[in-house]
N, C-alpha and C positions, 0 to 999 in steps of 0.2 A: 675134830673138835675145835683145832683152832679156826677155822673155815665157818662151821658155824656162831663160832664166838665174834667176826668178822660181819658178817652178815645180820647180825640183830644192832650192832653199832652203827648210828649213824652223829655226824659232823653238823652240827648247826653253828654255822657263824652268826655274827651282829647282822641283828634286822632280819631272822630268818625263824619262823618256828613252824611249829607244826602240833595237829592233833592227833592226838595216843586217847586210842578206845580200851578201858579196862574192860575185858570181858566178863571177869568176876563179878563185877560190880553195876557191869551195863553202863558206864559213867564215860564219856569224854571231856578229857581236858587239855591245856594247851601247853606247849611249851616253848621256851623262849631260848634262842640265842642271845651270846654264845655260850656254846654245851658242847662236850658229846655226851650224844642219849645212846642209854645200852636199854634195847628193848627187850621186857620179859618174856616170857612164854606164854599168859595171859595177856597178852597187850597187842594193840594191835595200833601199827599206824593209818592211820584213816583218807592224809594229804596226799599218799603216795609214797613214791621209793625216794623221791628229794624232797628236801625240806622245800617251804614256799617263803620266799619273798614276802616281807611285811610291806605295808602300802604306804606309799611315798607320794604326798599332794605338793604339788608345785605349787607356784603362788598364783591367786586366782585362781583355783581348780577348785573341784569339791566331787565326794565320793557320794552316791546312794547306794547304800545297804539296806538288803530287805532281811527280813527276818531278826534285829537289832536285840542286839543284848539289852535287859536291865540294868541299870548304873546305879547303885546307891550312892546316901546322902556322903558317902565318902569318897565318892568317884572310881569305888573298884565295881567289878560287876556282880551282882546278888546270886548265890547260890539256892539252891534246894536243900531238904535233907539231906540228900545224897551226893552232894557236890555238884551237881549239875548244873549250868551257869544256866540263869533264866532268861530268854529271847521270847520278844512280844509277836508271835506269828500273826504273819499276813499284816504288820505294821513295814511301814520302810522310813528310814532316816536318813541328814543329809548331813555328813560331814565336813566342813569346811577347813582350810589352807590354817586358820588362824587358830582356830580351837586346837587341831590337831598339826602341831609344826613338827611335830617327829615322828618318823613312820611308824606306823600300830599293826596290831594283826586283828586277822578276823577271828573270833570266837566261833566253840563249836555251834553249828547254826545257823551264820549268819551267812550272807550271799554278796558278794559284789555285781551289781548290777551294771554300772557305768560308772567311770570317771571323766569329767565335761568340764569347760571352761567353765569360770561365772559369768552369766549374761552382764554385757556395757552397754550401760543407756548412752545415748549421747547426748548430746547438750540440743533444747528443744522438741526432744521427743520424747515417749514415753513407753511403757513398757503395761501393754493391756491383760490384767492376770484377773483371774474367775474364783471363789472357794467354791473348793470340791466336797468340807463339809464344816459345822459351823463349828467358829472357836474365837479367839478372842486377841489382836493384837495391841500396837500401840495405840491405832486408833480407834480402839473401842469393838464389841464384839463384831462379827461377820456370821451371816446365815451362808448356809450352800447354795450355791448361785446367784453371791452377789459378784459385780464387779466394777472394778476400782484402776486406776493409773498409777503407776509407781516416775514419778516425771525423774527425768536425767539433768544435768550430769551426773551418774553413780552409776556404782555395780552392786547389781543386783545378787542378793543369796537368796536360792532357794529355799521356800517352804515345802515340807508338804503336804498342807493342808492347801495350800497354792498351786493352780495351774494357770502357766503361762497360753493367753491364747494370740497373739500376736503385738511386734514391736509396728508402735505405731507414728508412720512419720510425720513428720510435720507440715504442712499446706503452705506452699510460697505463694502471696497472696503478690502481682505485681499491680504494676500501675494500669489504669484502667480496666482492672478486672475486682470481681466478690464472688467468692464462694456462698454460693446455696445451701442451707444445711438444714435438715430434719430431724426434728427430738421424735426421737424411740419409745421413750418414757416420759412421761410427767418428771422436766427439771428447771434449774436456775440457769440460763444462759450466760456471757461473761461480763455483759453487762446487765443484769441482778434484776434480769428482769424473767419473769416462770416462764415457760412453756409447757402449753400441753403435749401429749401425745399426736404426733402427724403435722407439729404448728412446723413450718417452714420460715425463717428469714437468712437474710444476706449478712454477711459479714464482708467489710467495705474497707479495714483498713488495711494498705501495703505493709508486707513483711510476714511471718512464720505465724501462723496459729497449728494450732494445737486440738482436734477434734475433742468436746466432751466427751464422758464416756456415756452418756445417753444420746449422743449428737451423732449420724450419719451426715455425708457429702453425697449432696444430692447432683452438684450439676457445678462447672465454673462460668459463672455470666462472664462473656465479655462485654467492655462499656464502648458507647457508639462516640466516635469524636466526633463534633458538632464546629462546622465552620460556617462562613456566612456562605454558604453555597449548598447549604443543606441542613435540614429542621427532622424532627424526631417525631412520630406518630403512635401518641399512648391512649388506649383506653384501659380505665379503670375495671376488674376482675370483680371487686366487692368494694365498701363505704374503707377508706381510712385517709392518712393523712400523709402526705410523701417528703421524700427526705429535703424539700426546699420549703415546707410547713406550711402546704396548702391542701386544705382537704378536698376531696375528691368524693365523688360519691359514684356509685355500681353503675357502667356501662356510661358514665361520661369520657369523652374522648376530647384530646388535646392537643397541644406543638409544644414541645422545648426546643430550642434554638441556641444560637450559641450568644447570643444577647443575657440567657437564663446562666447558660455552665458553656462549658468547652466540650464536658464532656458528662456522658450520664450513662450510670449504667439501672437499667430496668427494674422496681421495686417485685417482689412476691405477688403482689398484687398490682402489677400494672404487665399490660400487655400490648408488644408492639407489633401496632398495625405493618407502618411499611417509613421507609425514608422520603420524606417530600422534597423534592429536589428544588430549588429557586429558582422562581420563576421570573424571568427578564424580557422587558419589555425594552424596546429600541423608540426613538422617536416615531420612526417608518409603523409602529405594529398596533395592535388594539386586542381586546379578547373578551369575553360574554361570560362571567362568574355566576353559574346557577348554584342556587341554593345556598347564597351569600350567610355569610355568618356574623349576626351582632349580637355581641356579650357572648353567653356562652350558647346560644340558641339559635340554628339553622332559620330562617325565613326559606320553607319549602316554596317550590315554583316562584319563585323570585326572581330576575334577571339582573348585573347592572353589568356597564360598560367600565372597561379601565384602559385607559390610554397611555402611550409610552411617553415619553422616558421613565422608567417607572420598573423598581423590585420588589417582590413578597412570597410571601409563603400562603400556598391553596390550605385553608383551615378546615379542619375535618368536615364531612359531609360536605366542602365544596369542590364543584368540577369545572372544566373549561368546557364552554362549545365550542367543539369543533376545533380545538384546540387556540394557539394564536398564529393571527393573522395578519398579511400585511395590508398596510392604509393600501387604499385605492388607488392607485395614481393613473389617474385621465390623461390623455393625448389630447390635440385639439380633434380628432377621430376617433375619439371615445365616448361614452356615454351608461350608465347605469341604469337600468330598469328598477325602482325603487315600489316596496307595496306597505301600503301602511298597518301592520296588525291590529291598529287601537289606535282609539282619538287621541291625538296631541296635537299642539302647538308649531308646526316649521316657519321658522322663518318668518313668523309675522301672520302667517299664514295655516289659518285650520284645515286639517285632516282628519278625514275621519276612517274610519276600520273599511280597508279595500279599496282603497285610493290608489293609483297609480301614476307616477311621473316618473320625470327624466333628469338627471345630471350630466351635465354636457362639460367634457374637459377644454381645453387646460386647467384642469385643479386637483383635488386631493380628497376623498371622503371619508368619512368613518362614520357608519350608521349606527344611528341610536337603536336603544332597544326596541323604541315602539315600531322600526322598520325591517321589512325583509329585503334584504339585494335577490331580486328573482334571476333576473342577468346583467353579463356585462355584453354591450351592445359595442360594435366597431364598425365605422364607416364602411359600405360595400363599395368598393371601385370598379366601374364600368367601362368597358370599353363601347364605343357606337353600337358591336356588333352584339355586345353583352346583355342579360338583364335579368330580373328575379322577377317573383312572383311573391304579392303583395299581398294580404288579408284585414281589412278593416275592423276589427273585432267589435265596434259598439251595432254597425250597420250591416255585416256578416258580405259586400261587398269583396271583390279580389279584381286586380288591375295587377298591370305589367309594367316597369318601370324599366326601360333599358337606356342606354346610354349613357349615363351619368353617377356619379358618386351619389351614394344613397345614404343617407341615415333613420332606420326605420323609429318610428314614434312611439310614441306610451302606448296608444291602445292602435296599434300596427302590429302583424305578426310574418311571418315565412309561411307562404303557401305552398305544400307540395305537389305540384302536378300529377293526377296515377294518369299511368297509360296503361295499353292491354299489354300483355307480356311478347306477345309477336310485334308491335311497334317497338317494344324495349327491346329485343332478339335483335330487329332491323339498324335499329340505330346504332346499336354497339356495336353490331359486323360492320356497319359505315363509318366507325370511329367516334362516332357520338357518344360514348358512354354516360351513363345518369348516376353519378354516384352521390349528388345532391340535387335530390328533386326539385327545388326550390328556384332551379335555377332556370332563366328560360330554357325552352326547348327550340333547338334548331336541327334543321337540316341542308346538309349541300345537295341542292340539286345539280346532277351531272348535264355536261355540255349536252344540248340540245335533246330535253329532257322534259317531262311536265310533271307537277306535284298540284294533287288535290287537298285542298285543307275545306274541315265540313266545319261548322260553327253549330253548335248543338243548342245553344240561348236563342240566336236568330233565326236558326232554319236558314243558311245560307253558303254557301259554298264559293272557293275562289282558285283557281289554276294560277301555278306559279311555273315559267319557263327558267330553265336553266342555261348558261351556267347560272346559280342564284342560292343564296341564303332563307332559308326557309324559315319562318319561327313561329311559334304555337302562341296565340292568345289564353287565357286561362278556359275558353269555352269551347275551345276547335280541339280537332283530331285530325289525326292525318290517315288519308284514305288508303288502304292495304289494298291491293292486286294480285289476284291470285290466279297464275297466266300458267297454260299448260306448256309444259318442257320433255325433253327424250322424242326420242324417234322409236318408233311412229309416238303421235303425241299423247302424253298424261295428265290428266285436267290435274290442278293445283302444286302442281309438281316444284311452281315458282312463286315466291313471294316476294311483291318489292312494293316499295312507296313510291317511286320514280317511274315514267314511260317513258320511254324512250321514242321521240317522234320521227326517226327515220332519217333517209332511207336504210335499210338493212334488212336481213332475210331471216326465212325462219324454214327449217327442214322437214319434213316428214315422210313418210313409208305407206304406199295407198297398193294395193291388193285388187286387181281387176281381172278381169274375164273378157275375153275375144267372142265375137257372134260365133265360131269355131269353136268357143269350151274351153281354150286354153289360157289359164290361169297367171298370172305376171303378177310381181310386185316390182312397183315403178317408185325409185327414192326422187323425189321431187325439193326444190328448194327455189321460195319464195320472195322477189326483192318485193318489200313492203314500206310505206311512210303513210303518216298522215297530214291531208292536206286541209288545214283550217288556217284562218284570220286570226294570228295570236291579239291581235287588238279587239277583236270581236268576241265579246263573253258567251253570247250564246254558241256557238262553233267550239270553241276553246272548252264547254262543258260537256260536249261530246264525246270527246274523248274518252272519258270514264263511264260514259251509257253501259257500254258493253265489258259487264265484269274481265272475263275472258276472251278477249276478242284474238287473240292466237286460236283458242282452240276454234273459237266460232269458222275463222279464216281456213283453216285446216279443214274442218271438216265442209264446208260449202266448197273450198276447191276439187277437195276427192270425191265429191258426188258429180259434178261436172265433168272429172276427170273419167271415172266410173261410166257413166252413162255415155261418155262415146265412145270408148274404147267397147262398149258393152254391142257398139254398131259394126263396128269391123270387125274382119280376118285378120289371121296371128299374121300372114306374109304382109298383105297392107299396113298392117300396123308396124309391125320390124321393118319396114320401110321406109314408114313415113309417121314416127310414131312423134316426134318434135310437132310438127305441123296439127297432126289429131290433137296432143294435148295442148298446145297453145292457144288452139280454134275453137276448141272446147272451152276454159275459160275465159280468153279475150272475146271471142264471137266472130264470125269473117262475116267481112260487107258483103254488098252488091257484087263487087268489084271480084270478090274472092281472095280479097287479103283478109292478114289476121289483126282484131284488135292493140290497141296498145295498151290499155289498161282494162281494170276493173276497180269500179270504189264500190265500201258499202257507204251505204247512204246514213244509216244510224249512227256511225263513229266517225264518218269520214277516214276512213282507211282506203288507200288508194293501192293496189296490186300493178306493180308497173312492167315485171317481168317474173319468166319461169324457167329455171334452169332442171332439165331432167339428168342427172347425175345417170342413172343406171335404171336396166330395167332386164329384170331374170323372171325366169319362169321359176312357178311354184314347186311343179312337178320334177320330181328328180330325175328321171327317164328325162323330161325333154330338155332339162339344163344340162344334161350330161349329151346326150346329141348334141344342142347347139354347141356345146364347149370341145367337141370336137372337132365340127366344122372350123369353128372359131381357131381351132389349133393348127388343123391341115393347111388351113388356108396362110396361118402366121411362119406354118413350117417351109409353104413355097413359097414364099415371100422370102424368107430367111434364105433359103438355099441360091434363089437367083441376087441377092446381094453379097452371097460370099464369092459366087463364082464371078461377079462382076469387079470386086475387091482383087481374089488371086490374079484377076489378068492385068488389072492398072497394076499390083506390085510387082509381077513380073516384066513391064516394061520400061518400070521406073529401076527395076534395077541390070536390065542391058547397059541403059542411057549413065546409068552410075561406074558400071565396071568401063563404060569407054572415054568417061571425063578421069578418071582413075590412071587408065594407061598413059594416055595422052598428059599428065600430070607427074606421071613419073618419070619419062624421057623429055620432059625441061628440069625436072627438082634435077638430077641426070648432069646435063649441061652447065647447069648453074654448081653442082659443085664443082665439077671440073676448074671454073674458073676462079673458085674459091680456094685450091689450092695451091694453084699458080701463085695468085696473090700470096699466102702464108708461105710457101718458099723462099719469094723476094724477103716477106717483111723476116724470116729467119734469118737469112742472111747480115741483113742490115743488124738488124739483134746484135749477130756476133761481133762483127765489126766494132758498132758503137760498146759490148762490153770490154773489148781489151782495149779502146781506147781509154774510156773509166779507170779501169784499174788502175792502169800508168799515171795517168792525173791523179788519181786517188792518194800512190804511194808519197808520190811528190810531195801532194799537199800534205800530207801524213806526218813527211820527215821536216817540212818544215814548220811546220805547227810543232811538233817534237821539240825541236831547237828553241821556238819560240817560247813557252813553254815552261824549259830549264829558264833559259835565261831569268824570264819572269820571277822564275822560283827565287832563285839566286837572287837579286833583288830586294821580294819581299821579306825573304830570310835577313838581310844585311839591316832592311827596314823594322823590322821586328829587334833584331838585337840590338840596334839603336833604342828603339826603347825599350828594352826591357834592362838598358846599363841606365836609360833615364827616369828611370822607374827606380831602379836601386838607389840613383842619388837623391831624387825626390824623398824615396824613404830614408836615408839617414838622414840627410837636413831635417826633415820632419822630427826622427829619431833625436836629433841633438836639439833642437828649439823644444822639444815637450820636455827636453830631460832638464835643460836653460830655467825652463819655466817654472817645471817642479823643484828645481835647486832656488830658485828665488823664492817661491813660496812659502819653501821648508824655511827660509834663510827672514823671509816676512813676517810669518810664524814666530819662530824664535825667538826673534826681534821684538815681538808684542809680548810674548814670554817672560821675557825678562825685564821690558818694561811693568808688566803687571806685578813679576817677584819683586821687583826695586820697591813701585808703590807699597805691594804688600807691605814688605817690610821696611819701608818708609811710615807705614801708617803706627805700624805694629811698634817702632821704636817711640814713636810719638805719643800713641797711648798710652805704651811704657811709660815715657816721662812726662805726660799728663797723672798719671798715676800717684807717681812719686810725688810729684809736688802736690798733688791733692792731699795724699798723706804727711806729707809734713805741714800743709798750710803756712796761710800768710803773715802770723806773728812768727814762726817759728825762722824764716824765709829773712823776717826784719830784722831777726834776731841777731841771724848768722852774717848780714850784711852789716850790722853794726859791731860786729865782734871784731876782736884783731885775731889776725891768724893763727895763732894756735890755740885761741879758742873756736875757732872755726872749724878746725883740723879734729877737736875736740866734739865739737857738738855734730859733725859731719859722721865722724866714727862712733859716738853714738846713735847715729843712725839708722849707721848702717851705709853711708853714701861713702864710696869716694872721692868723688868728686861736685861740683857744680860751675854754673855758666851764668851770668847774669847776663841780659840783653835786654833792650828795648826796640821797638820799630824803626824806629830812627838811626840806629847803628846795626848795619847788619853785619852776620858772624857767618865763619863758616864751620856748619856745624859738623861736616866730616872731618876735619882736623881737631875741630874744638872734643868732639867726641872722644876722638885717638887720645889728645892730651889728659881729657876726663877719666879714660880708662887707665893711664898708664903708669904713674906709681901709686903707692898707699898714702903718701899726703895727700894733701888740698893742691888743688891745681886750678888758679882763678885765674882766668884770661881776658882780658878788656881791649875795647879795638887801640886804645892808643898805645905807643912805643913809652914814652917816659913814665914816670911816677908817676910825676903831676896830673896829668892827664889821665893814668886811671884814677887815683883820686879823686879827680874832678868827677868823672864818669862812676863812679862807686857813691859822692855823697848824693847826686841827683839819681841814681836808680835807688837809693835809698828813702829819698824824697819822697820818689815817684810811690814807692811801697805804701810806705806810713800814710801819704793822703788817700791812696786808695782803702788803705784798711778802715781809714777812719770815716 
């Protein structure tokens, strides 16, 4: 019993209650510490087995409760019929720190949902809240979904018919920057001017704004700084008026500079092009401004000139040609190619559209608009062997100007020489290279050599011998030879510009037949020249008659050659095959000898000899026979020179082993006597050493003795000075010490001299003092007193003593001083011994006073 009696009891202290459900009644109600509750048998607690903690708001805090009791006009909460405290379900309320300062409870019902700080605005920003439905505050009603700024500094209490939708900061707006901003809604900006919905403008001043609440931040302009080194490129978006109060109208474009602002930042309606950078002209420069701007309106296809010294800024729609440029500056080997686009005026002088002339330096150009600079033209330098190629442009002539400095003319141009690609192949391998056609054309003709040049204008042709400089007219060519080469020979095999006129040979491989059938090839090689009159042009033309005339030569000797061999037997011929082929081409006389030459008659080529290098059969069988013989025969050969070898070296080496012997029985006798002699000279040796040594010792011991002595000597010499060394250093020692006792003692001396004046001066001033402070009535005074009133007016002074003196009597004032200081009377001292005479000397310093006072 008592266990249950226990257990329906429970303890509610202060600030603690709890809800008791009557079952009977169906009714909850609350109850408060402090208590103890004794719970009935219908009754039930609802909070739990502990009481709850009533709710405690700190400062700035606030409670929302949902489910919130009714409060009548008396502040308690409204019941039902039945007791039941009435709560506005599905409402929520916000309790705050200052309404409720002492802790409450909850009613049955109600719900704690949060407890949260109060929102702090802070100073410049503000706090963006929405209504969630309409109702009515300080500032007059609100619909659902308007909203509004609640600005800081303060703390915010919640509503809740209010939703918070974010704390909104504030925009640091610095220096050369604006914030962009777009209305949302149709509003009043902050300076009181409407916008509609989507208007965009800039807010321009430094420091904190504050977004409308129909204002969004579209963008933060930065502003361009504008120096005199750089201008600003705006064209206008639409028609308005911009912030330096000049209107603008849609798609005109402009410069602000820093002459306008320093610095600009870009209106809504303006749009920047690009930054124009300053453009600077030098004395030396010039430049060509298309599509010039005057007022506000481009002059298309327009040109002018602007010359240096000189700055500006390119105005929209204007550009440079070609950027700038420097003046021209001419050499006295210079010169401009000038063309006139349009008539104008030079110089005095009319031009008209396609005119061409020359500017010749030493001097400086800058052309006008109405001219083109086609080129710049520079003196060509020649040497004798050098030259160009020249084009007359009005007359379509071309000439060759070599050896001299050239300067080509107004209507003169550079002619390119073409060649065929094998005269350009030729020249390059002979070091000629053509990398400006323009230039003459040469050739080295090699030593004893001939070059054809054709003239294609005249129809005439001219041989040049070498060694020699070959050089092309604008109308000649040079004549290509195309001579067969290889053995046996290849027609065209060789190309050259040059012959070569000999003497010198050329090889080839001819293939013949024996009256016998048997087959040979014979390597033959040809000395060849040609024999013309280089001063005679017709002769000297002949030489290029015959394209080919190697192969021509080649082949007319192997037919000659062919057709006698084609008369003999293979033995005849292996005989005597020199003689068949030389008689074959030279011809034998009467006589039966063979010719010495052969000329052709067409080229004058002259055949003056025939060397037959070698000559094999075709047939493999018979070259291999004859190369047998050929072998047997080199093999006896061979074996009777070795056998004739072994028997000269076996007689030269009898004749060797018996100068040999006979050379060893003198080498033999000659030492014999050789050692005869080294016995003697051993002897002598010993001899002469033990005399040495005895001389040796001698001289040893007496150099020894000699030596000490010395020693002994210089030792006695040394400690001779080194006692007159020590005496040196004390005399030294006592004259510096002498010195520095006198200096110290010089020193001193001035020392004291200085403390004497010192206080020589310092007693003087003293007594300049004193008597300044008593002055010179006071002075007449006491010189005209008797002594004890002297004694009197002294002591009230302050003095005990004084001294009268003039220039004229001198005193000595180290005594006079001592007497001055030494009793407490007067102590008046005058230079004479009697009365009378200081009297005398008291009424005249007296005197002397009074006239000076007065």
């Amino acid at each position: 019993r008592i266990s249950r009696l226990i257990s329906k009891k429970m303890k509610l202290r202060p600030y603690q209650y709890i809800h008791v459900l009557d079952r009977n009644k169906n009714v909850t109600r609350i109850e408060l510490g402090p208590m103890n509750f004794i719970k009935q048998d219908h009754e039930e607690i609802t909070t739990g087995h502990s009481p709850k903690d009533m709710i405690v708001l700190k400062p700035y805090t606030y409670a929302l409760i949902e489910d919130p009791v009714l409060i009548g006009k008396d502040g308690a909460p409204e019941e039902d019929k039945y007791g039941q405290v009435k709560v506005k379900h599905g409402e929520q309320v916000i309790r705050t720190d200052k309404e409720f300062d002492e802790p409450f409870p909850l009613f049955p019902g109600e719900n704690l949902i949060k407890i949260d700080k109060l929102t702090i605005i802070p100073r410049n920003s503000a706090l963006r809240v929405r209504a969630n439905r309409d109702f009515k505050n300080k500032d007059g009603p609100k619909q659902a979904g308007d909203e509004w700024y609640i600005e800081g500094p303060e703390i915010y209490v919640p509503q809740i018919e209010v939703d918070i939708v974010e704390m909104q900061s504030p925009h640091i707006i610095k220096e050369n920057e604006a914030l962009k901003v777009k209305a949302r809604n149709k509003c009043q900006d902050k300076y009181g001017e409407v916008r509609e919905a989507g208007a965009e403008w800039l807010i321009r001043e430094p420091g904190f704004y504050l977004l409308g609440i129909d204002e969004e931040l579209v963008d933060i302009v930065k502003g361009f700084v504008l120096t005199d080194k750089n201008a600003l490129h705006l064209a206008a978006i639409k028609t308005f008026k911009d912030c330096y109060g000049v209107e603008r109208k849609a798609g005109e474009e402009w410069l602000i500079s820093s002459t306008v602002t320093s610095m600009h930042i870009p209106d809504i309606n303006e749009k920047v092009i690009k930054t124009i950078p300053l453009t600077i002209l030098n004395k030396h420069q010039w430049c060509y401004i298309l599509n010039p701007r005057e007022g506000n309106v481009n002059q298309m296809g327009k040109k002018i000139l602007v010359k240096g010294p000189k700055t500006f800024f390119l105005q929209p729609g204007e550009e440079l040609e070609n950027g700038i440029q420097d003046v021209f500056v001419l050499s006295d080997d210079e010169a401009l190619l000038l063309r006139s686009l349009e008539g104008f005026k030079d110089e005095g002088e009319q031009r008209v559209a396609g005119d061409k002339w020359m500017i010749y330096g030493p001097s400086s150009y800058v052309p006008p608009v109405e001219v083109e600079i086609v080129e710049k033209r520079k003196a060509i330098p020649m040497d004798k062997l050098e030259g160009i190629y020249v084009r007359d442009t009005k007359t379509g002539s071309v000439r060759a100007e070599i050896g001299h400095t050239y300067m080509l003319k107004a209507h003169e141009e550079l002619w390119d020489l073409e060649l065929t690609d094998t005269i350009d192949e030729l020249l390059t391998r002979a070091g000629e290279s053509r990398k400006d056609k323009s230039k003459l054309v040469t050739y080295k003709c090699p030593f004893n050599s001939a070059v054809q040049v054709y003239n294609y204008k005249k129809k005439t042709q001219r041989v040049a011998f070498g060694p020699d400089l070959v050089s092309l007219d604008p109308d000649e060519q040079f004549t290509v030879c195309y001579l067969s080469g290889g053995t046996p020979k290849v027609p065209g095999k060789i190309k050259t510009i040059h012959i070569e006129m000999g003497p010198t040979f050329s090889g080839d491989l001819v293939r013949v037949e024996t009256s016998d059938h048997a087959r040979l090839e014979i390597r033959l090689s040809y000395n060849w020249a040609f024999d013309v009159d280089r001063k005679d042009g017709s002769q000297c033309a002949k030489i290029f008659n015959v394209r080919d005339f190697i192969g021509d030569m080649c082949k007319a000797m192997a037919s000659k050659v062919r057709s006698a061999v084609a008369k003999t037997p293979f033995d005849a011929f292996h005989k005597g095959s020199a003689k068949t082929i030389r008689g074959s081409i030279f011809g034998i006389d009467e006589s039966g000898h063979v010719g010495d030459d052969y000329r052709f008659v067409s080229n004058n080529l002259l055949v003056f000899n025939v060397d037959i290098k070698s000559v094999e059969p075709v047939d493999i069988e018979t070259r291999k026979r004859l190369q047998e013989t050929v072998t047997q025969a080199i093999e006896i050969t061979t074996k009777m020179q070795e056998q004739e070898a072994q028997r000269l070296s076996d007689k030269i080496k009898q004749e060797a082993l018996g100068v040999l012997e006979r050379q060893k029985l003198s080498d033999n006798a000659k030492i014999e006597e050789v050692k005869k002699e080294l016995i003697e000279l051993q002897t002598l040796s010993k001899e002469a050493e033990f005399k040495g040594v005895a001389i040796a010792e001698a001289q040893a011991k007496g150099k020894a003795m000699e030596i000490d002595a010395q020693a002994d000597v210089d030792l006695a010499n040394l400690k001779a000075q080194a006692q007159s060394v020590r005496e040196m250093a004390e005399i030294e020692t006592i004259r510096k010490k002498h010195e520095i006792e006198l200096e110290y003692e010089k020193k001193l001396g001035e020392l004291k001299i200085k403390k004497a004046q010192s206080l020589s001066e310092i007693e003087s001033k003293k007594f300049q003092s004193i008597m300044d402070a008593i002055g010179q009535s006071t002075l007449v005074d006491i010189a005209m007193a008797g002594p004890e009133m002297q004694a009197k007016l002294l002591d009230g002074l302050g003095l005990k003593g004084y001294l009268m003196m003039d220039s004229k009597n001198p005193v000595n004032l180290f005594s006079a001083a001592s007497g001055m200081i030494g009793g407490n009377g007067v102590n008046m001292s005058f230079p004479g011994e009697d009365e009378e005479e200081q009297k005398d000397q008291k009424e005249y310093f007296t005197t002397n006073l009074i006239e000076k006072k007065k």
